[in-house]
C-alpha positions as CSV (number, residue, x, y, z in Angstrom):
1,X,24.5,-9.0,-6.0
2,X,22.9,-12.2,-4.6
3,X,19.3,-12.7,-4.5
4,X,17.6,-12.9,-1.2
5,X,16.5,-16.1,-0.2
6,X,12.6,-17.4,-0.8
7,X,11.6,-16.4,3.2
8,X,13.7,-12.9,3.1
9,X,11.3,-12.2,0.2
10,X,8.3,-13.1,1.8
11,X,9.8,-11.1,5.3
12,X,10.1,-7.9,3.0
13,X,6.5,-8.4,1.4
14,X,5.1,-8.6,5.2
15,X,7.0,-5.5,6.1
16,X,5.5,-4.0,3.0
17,X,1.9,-5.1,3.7
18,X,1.9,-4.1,7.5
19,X,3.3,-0.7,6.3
20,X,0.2,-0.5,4.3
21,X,-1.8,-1.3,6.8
22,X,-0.9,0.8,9.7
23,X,-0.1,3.7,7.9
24,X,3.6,3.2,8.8
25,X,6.5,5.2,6.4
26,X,9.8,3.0,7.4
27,X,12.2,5.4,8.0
28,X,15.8,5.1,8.3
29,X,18.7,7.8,9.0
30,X,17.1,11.0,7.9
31,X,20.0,13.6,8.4
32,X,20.6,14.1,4.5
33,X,22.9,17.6,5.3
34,X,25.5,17.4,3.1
35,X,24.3,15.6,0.3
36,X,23.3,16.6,-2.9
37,X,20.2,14.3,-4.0
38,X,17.5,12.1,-3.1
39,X,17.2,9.0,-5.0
40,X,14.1,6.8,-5.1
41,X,14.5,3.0,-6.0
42,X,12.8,0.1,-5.2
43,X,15.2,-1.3,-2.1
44,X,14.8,1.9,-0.4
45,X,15.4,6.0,-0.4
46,X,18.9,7.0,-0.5
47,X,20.3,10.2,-0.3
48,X,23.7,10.5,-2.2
49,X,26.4,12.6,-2.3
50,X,29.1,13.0,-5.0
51,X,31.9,12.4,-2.5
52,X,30.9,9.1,-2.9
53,X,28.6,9.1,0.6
54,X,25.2,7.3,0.3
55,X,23.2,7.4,3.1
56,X,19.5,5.2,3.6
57,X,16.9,7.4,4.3
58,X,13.8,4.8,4.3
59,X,12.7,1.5,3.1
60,X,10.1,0.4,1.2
61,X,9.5,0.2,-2.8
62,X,9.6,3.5,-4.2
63,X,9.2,5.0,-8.0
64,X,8.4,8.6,-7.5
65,X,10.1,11.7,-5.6
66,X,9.3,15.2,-6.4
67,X,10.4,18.3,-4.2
68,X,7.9,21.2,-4.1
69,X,8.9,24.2,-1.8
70,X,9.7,22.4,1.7
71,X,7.9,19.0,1.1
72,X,9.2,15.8,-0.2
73,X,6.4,13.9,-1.9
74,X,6.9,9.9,-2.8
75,X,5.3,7.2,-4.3
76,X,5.4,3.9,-2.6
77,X,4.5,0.4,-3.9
78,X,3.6,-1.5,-0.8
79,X,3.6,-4.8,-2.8
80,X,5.3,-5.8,-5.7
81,X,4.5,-3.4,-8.5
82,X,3.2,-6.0,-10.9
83,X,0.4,-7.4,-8.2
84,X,-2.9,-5.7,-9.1
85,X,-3.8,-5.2,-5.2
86,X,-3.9,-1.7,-5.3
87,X,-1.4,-1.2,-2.4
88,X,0.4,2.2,-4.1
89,X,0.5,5.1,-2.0
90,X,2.2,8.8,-1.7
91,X,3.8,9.8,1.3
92,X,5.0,12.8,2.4
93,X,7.9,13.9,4.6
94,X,8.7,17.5,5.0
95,X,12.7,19.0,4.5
96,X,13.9,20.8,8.2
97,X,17.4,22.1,8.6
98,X,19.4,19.0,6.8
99,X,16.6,16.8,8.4
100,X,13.0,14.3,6.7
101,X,10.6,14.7,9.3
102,X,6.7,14.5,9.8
103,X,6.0,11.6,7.1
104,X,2.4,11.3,6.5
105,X,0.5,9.4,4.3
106,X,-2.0,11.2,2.0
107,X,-2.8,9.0,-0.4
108,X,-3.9,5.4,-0.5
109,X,-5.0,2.7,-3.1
110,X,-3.4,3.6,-6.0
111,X,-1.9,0.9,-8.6
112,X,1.3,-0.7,-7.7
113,X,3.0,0.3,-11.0
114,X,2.7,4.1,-10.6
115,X,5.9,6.1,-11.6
116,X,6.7,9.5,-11.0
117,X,4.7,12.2,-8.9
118,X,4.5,15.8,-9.9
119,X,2.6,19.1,-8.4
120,X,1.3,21.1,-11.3
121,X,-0.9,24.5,-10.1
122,X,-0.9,23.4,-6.8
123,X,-2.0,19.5,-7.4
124,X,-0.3,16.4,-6.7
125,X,-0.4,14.5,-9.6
126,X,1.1,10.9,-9.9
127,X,1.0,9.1,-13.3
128,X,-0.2,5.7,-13.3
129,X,1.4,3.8,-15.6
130,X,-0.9,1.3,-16.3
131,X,-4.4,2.6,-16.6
132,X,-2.2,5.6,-18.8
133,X,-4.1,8.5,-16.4
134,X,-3.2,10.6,-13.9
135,X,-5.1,10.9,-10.6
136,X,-5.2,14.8,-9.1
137,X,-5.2,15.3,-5.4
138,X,-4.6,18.3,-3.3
139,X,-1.2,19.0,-1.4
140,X,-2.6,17.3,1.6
141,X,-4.0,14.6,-0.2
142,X,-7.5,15.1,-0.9
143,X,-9.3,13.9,-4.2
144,X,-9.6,16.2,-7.1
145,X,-9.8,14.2,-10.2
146,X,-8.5,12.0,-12.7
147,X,-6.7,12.7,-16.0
148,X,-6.6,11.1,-19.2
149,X,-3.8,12.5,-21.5
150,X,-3.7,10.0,-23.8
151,X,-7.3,10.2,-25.6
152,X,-9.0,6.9,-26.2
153,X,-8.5,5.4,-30.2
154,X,-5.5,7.7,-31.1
155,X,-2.1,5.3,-29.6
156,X,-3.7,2.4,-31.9
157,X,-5.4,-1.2,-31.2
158,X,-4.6,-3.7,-29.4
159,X,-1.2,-3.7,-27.5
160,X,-0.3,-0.1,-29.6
161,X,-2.9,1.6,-27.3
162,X,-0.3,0.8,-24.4
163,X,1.8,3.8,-24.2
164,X,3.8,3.1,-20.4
165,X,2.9,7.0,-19.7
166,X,5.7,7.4,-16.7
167,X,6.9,11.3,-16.2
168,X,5.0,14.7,-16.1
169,X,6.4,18.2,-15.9
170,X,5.1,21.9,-17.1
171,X,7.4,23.0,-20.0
172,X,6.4,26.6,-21.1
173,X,3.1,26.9,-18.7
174,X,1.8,23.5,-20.5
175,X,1.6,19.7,-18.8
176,X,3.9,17.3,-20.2
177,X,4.1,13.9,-20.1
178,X,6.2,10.8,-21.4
179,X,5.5,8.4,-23.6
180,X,7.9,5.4,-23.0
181,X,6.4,3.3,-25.7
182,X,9.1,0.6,-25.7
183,X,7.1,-2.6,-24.3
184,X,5.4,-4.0,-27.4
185,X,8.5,-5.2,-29.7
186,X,7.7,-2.6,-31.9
187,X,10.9,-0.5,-31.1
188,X,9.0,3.0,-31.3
189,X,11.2,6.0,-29.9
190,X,9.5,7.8,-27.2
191,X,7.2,10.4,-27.3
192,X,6.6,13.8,-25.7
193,X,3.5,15.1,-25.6
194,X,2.5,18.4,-24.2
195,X,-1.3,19.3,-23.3
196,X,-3.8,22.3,-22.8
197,X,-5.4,23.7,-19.6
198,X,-7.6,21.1,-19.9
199,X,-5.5,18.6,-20.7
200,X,-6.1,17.6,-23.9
201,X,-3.2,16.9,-26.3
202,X,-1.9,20.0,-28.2
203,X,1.5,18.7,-29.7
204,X,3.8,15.3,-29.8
205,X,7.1,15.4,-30.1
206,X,9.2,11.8,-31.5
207,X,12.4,12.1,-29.1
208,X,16.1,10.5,-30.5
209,X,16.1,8.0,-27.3
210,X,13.6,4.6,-26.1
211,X,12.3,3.3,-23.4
212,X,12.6,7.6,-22.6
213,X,12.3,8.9,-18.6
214,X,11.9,12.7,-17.3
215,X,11.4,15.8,-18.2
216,X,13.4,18.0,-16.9
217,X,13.7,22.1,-18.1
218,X,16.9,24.1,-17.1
219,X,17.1,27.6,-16.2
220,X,18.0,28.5,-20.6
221,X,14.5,26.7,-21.2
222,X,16.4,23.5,-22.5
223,X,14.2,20.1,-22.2
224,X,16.3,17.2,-21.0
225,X,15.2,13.7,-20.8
226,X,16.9,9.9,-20.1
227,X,17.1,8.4,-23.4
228,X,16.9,5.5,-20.5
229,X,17.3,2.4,-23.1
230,X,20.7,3.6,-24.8
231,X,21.6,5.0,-21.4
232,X,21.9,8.1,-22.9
233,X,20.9,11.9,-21.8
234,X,19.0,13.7,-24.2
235,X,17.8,17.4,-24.7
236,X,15.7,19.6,-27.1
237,X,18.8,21.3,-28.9
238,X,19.5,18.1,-30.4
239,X,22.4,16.8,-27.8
240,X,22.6,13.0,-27.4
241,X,25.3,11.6,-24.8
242,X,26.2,8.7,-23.5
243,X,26.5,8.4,-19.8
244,X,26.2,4.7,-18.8
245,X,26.1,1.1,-19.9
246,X,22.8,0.9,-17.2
247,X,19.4,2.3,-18.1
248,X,20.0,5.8,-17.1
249,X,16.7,6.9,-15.1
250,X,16.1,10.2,-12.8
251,X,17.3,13.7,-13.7
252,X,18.0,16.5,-12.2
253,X,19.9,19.8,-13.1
254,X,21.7,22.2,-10.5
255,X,23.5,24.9,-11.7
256,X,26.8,23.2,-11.2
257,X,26.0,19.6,-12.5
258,X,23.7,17.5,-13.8
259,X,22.7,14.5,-12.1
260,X,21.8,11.1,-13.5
261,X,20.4,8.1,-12.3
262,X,21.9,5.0,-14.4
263,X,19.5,1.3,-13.1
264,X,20.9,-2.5,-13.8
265,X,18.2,-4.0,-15.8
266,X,16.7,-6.9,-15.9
267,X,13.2,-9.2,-15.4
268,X,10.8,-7.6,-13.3
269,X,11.1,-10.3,-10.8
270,X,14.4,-9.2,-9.8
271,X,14.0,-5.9,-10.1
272,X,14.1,-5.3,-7.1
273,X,17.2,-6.8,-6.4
274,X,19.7,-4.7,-8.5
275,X,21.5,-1.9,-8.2
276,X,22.7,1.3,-9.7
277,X,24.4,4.5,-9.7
278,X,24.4,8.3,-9.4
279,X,26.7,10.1,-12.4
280,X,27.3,13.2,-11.9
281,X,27.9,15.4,-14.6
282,X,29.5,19.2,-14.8
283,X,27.9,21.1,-16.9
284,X,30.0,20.5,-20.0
285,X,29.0,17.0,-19.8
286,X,32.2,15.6,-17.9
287,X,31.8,12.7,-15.3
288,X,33.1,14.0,-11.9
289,X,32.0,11.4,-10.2
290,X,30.1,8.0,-10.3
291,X,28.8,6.8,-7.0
292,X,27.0,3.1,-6.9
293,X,23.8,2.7,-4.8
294,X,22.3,-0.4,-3.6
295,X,18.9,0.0,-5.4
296,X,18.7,0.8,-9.0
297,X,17.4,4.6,-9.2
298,X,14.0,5.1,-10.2
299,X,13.4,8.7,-10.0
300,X,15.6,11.5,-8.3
301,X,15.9,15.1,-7.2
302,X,17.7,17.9,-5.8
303,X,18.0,18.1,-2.1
């Protein structure tokens, strides 16, 4: 794919910024009947079906989508996630008879390089990636706290202390989150650590994969996770597959498939810029179908 040209860049940063500022979520085609999932990325929402359909459902750069009852929650960078101008937000739209209606924005000034979002006892949660904490608001976007999972002077000194925390969940009543831990050189697996009610950590758990993303538990109890720098899929009875030569990225398990997102990689300054696929996976771990998307997945669900 061919990189934009110096003043498309700069017309997608303005669209970005004046999104920002007037509260604006730039919707697209929003009739996602007949597909199966909703796939975040940073050229845009798509919603994809395993026919092989992809439709754009809005643009913007995105990095989280989580589903909770009748309410799609996202995460939106609106500047490039590696500025420090605090332009991250969560938006909301809400799922009607095949259509995303009613965006709203609930949250503003978060840190560009925020990842997934999450509702755990009836908070929205989004882990920031950087400053390795998570920031608690209500489901209509109203303050409650901020987290720290990750307890100052255990990861280490110096660039060890950096974890790249990037995906929560509730395995067994308890918060989880991930532990990328593959940006210092030091080539440590990633790590899943799971916390107590008041989120302290309780237990850490080395997984077989690097550069890990998700957490995702299936209706046996099984933990599944993108062992994202092999381009594996992982899980807690010891599987390890191989589903794509891209960083697979965003999970999601229906009872007839499981659905992966697979990313092109590559600098962060042209991140942007790449694209990806949806795999989708029976449940004996066949591919029935991969579908290419024009922005490299970043988180997905279930629609």
């Amino acid at each position: 794919m061919a990189a934009p040209s110096f003043p498309e860049r700069r017309i997608r940063a303005a669209m970005s910024a004046h999104a920002y500022a007037t509260d604006t979520v730039r919707l697209a085609d929003t009739d996602v009947r007949g597909f199966d999932c909703l796939v975040a990325s940073r050229q845009g929402v798509f919603a994809v079906a395993r026919d092989e359909r992809v439709r754009r459902v809005a643009h913007g750069f995105f990095f989280g989508v989580r589903r909770h009852r009748d309410a799609i929650y996202l995460f939106e960078a609106c500047d490039r996630p590696s500025e420090p101008s605090n332009r991250g937000r969560i938006v909301r739209l809400t799922l009607a008879d095949g259509q995303l209606e009613s965006p709203v924005v609930l949250v503003k000034g978060l840190d560009n390089q925020c990842h997934q979002v999450g509702v755990v006892d009836d908070a929205l949660c989004v882990v920031d990636t950087r400053n390795q904490c998570v920031p608690r608001f209500t489901l209509d976007g109203a303050p409650i706290d901020v987290r720290h999972p990750i307890a100052p002077g255990t990861a280490g000194v110096g660039d060890a202390c950096y974890r790249h925390m990037n995906g929560i969940a509730v395995i067994d009543g308890q918060v989880a989150v991930m532990l990328h831990n593959g940006l210092t050189g030091a080539n440590r697996r990633s790590e899943l650590v799971r916390l107590d009610p008041q989120w302290r950590e309780v237990a850490r758990e080395t997984l077989d994969g690097h550069g890990c993303h998700d957490i995702v538990v299936d209706a046996d109890g099984t933990v599944w996770h993108c062992g994202s720098l092999e381009g594996t899929l992982i899980n807690s009875t010891g599987l390890k597959v191989k589903v794509s030569d891209r960083m697979t990225r965003g999970l999601a398990i229906a009872p007839d498939a499981i659905i992966v997102g697979a990313s092109s990689y590559g600098d962060r300054s042209v991140r942007d810029e790449l694209d990806g696929e949806v795999v989708f996976l029976d449940r004996r771990l066949g591919v029935e179908a991969r579908v290419v998307v024009p922005g490299a997945p970043t988180d997905l669900i279930l629609l």
